[in-house]
N, C-alpha and C positions, 0 to 999 in steps of 0.2 A: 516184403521182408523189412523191418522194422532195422532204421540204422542206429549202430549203437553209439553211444555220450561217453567221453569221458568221466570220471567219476568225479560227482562231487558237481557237475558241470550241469545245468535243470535244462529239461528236452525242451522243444522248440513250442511244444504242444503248451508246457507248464509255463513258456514264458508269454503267449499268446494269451492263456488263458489269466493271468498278471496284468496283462496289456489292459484287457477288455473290465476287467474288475477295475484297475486304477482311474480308466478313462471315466468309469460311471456315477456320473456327480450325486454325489449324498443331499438328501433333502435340506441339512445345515444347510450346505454350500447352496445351493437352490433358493434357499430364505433369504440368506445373506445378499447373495447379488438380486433378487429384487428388491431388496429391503434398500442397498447402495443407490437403483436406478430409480427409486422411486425420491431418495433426499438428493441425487442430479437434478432429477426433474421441479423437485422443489424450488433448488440454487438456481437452477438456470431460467427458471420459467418467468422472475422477472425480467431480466436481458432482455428475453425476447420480446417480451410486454413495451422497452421502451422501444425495439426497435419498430415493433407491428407502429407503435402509436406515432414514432419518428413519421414514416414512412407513408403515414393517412393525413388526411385534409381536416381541419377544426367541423367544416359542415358534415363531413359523411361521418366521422368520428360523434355527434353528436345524433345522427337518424341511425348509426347503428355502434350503439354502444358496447353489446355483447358479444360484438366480431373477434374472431380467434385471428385472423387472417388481414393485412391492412386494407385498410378500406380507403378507394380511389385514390390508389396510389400516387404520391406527387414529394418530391424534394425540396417542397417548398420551405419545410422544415428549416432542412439545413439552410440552405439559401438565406432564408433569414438571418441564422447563428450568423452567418461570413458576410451581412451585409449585404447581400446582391439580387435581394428582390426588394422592388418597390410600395410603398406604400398602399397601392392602387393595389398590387396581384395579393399583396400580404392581406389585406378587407376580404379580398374574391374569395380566398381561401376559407376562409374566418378565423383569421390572425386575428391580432391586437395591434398590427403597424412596427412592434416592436423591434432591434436589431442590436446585435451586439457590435459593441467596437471590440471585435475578436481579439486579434492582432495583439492591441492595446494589455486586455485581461491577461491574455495567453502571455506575453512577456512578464509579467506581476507575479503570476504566479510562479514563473521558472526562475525569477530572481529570487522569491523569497524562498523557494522552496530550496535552491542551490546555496546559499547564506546555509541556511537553518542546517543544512546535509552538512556541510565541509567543517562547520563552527562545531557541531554537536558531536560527530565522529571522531574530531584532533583532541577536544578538549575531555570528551567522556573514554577516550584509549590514554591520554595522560592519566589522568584521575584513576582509571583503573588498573595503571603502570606500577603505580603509586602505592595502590592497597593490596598489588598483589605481589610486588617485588620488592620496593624498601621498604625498612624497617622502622618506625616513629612510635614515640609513645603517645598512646588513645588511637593506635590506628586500626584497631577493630570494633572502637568505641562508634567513632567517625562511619564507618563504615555500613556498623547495622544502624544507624541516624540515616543513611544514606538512601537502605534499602526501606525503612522506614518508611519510606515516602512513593513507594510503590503503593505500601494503603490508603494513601490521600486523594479521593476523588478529585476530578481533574478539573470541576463544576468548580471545590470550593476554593480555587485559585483563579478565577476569572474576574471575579471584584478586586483583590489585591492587585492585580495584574494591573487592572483598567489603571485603578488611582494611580500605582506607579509610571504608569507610560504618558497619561494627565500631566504629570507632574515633570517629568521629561518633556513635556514639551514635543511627544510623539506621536501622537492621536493625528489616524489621516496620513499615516504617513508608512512605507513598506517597512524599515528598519522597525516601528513601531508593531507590529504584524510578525516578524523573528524572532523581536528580543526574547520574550519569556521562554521559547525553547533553544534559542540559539545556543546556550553555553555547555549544558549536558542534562543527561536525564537518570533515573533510577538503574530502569530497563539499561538503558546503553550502559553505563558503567559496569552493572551486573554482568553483564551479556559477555562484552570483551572480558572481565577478570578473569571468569570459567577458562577463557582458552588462557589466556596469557601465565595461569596459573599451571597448564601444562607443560609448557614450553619447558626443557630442562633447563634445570640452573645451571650443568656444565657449562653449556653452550656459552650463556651471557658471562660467567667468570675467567673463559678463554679470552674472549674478548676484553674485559678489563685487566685481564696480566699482560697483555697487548700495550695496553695504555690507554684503550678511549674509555672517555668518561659517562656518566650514566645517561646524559642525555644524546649522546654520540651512540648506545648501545641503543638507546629506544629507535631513533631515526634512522639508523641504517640497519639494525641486526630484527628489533622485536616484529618493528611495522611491517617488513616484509615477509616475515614469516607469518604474518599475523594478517594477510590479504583477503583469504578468504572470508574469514568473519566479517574484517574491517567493512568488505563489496556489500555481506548480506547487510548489515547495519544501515550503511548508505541506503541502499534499497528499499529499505526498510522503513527507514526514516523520512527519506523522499517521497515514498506513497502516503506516509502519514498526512507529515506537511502539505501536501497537494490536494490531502482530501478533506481538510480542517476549512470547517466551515463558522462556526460560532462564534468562534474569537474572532477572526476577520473580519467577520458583520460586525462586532460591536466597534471596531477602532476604524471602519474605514468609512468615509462616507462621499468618497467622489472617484472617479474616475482614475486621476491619478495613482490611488492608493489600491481601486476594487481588484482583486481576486478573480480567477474563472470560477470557482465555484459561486460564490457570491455574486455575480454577473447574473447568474441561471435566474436568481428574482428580476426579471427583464420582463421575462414574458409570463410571470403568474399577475404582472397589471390588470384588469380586471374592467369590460367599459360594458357598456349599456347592450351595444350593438353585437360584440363578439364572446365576452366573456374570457376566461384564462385561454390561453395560448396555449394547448397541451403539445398540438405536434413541435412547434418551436421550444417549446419547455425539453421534450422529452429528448428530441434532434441537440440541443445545445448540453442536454447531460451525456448523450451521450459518447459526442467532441468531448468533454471535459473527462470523462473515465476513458475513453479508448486510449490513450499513454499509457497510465497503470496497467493498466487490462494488459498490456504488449509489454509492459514492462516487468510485469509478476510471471508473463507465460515465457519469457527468454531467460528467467533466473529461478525458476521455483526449486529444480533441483537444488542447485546450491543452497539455498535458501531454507529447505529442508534438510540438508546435510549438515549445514551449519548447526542448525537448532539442536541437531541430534546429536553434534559431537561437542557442545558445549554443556550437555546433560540436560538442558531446560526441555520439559516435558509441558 
């Protein structure tokens, strides 16, 4: 005997049979996720290239070149990167001897890159305070000049750069490695205006029939409502910094001043006996990305939130 439904109410049978339709994935959808797993496979399959090649010996890595898999597994790699194989085991391997003064690079780069982060985030949220809340005359003028400079390849400011830091008296030296991006950038200024231009204006006008002034509004009222964007920026801008290799190479040229990225030419030296140093090469890049890597994978949401609510597509 068939139990009866309320009206209007679809029987158990119409929603099971709902259930089994909805679950049955359409060939689109079918397309699509092989289509996503195959551009995964794409992005990730160097990763694992440097790791297979970290993780192998210069000798076996040369008798089996085509290995998907590390071959004679050994850390001797790393060990190099940190200094703490010798001379002797680094030849057996078929190193090049070479070693990083780790310590030394990995400090370099977390000063310049912390500089460049703090200097470019206070000064490109002022700047964008500026053209999005008071009022000056040419200050829309100023502004697409600003954005302007978003179409300026970034090559053809690397000779002006140089002569200027020459001439500073900065060459070889970290400060000399910040200065061109320390003060602000296109992107940055853009980036924060979009939010800051949300913000209501009530807000900030309560605040000045209060009595603080506009730079007392910015520092305690805009910045902190303005966190979110402010983190991804930083973020943002500190993986940049960390990963900037070109310019570094051209102003630095000793010890004092190297980079970790720029350190990684260590072991492409090149001798008779061993040739490039790929597990050391490949072990010491990949010390040098594993912070970003750990650093993009603890902030991406945000990071994509951000993007999304400041309209930049």
């Amino acid at each position: 005997m068939a139990t009866p439904t309320k009206l209007g109410a679809p029987s158990p049978a119409t929603t099971r049979t709902a259930l089994t339709v909805r679950r049955r994935p359409s060939p689109g959808r079918v397309l699509a996720w092989v289509l996503m797993g195959g551009v995964m496979v794409v992005t990730l399959f160097p990763f694992y290239w440097i790791l297979r090649t970290a993780l192998s010996t210069n000798t076996a890595l040369a008798a089996h070149p085509s290995s998907l898999l590390p071959v004679d597994i050994s850390l001797g790699g790393f060990a190099r990167v940190f200094g703490l194989q010798s001379t002797k085991d680094a030849l057996a391997e078929g190193g090049a001897g070479g070693s990083l003064h780790f310590w030394r690079y990995l400090l370099n780069s977390v000063l310049v890159s912390t500089v460049i982060t703090f200097c470019q985030v206070l000064f490109s949220a002022m700047a964008a305070y500026a053209f999005a809340r008071l009022r000056w005359r040419g200050r829309d003028t100023v502004y697409g000049l600003v954005l302007a400079g978003l179409m300026v390849p970034a090559v053809f400011t690397l000779l002006p750069n140089f002569v200027l830091i020459k001439e500073l008296g900065l060459v070889d030296n970290l400060l000399g490695i910040a200065l061109p991006t320390m003060f602000m950038t296109p992107f940055a200024v853009f980036f924060l205006r979009q939010f800051f231009m949300n913000i209501p204006r009530e807000i900030e006008e309560a605040a000045l029939l209060d009595g603080a002034g506009k730079v007392r509004v910015f520092f305690r009222l805009i910045l902190p409502m303005a966190g979110a964007p402010i983190t991804t920026l930083a973020i943002l801008t500190y993986m940049t910094s960390w990963n900037d290799y070109f310019w570094p190479l051209m102003v630095s040229y000793s010890d004092s001043s190297r980079v970790l990225t720029v350190a990684l030419s260590i072991f492409r030296a090149q001798s008779p006996q061993t040739g490039v140093d790929w597990a050391g090469l490949m072990s010491a890049t990949l010390v040098a990305a594993l912070p970003m890597l750990l650093l993009f994978a603890a902030f991406a949401r945000r990071i994509v939130n951000s993007v999304g609510f400041t309209g930049i597509k």
